[in-house]
C-alpha positions, 0 to 999 in steps of 0.5 A: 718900531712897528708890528709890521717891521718886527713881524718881518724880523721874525719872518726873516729869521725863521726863515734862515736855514743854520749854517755851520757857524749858526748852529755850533754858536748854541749849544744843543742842550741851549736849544731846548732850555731857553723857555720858550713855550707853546703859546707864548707871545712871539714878542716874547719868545723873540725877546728870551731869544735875545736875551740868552743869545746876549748872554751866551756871547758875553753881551757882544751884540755883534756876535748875537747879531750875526748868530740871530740873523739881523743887523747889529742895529735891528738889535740895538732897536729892539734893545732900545725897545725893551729898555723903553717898556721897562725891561732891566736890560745888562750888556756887557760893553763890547772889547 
């Protein structure tokens, strides 16, 4: 995956206004604890992103999808990434 693809991911879901179901999916309180700082690498923050959307959806990667504005294979792609440089990544099978 390249920087252009993963920049237009990153312009695209910053671009999303919340709807109704976007914004209640995260708990206001989860909003500002994710650890996303001033000066972190946007790969970064888009990584923690993903992993505590995951995590707050039981690991259903569709739900995290839906809630984070991409397609369900734009996340396996950049799970598949993750896994690739290393990154110990747990997600529970989808019901």
């Amino acid at each position: 995956m390249g920087k252009q693809s993963i920049n237009q991911d990153l312009a695209r879901a910053t671009s999303i206004q919340p709807t109704s179901e976007t914004a209640s999916a995260i708990p206001e309180s989860k909003e500002s604890a994710l650890g996303i700082e001033v000066g972190m690498s946007m790969k970064e923050a888009e990584k923690k992103l993903i992993f505590e959307t995951l995590r707050e959806t039981g690991g259903n990667r569709t739900k995290a999808a839906k809630i984070l504005g991409i397609s369900i294979r734009t996340l396996r792609n950049k799970l598949n990434e993750y896994r690739a440089e290393g990154e110990d990544i747990e997600v529970e099978a989808e019901n």
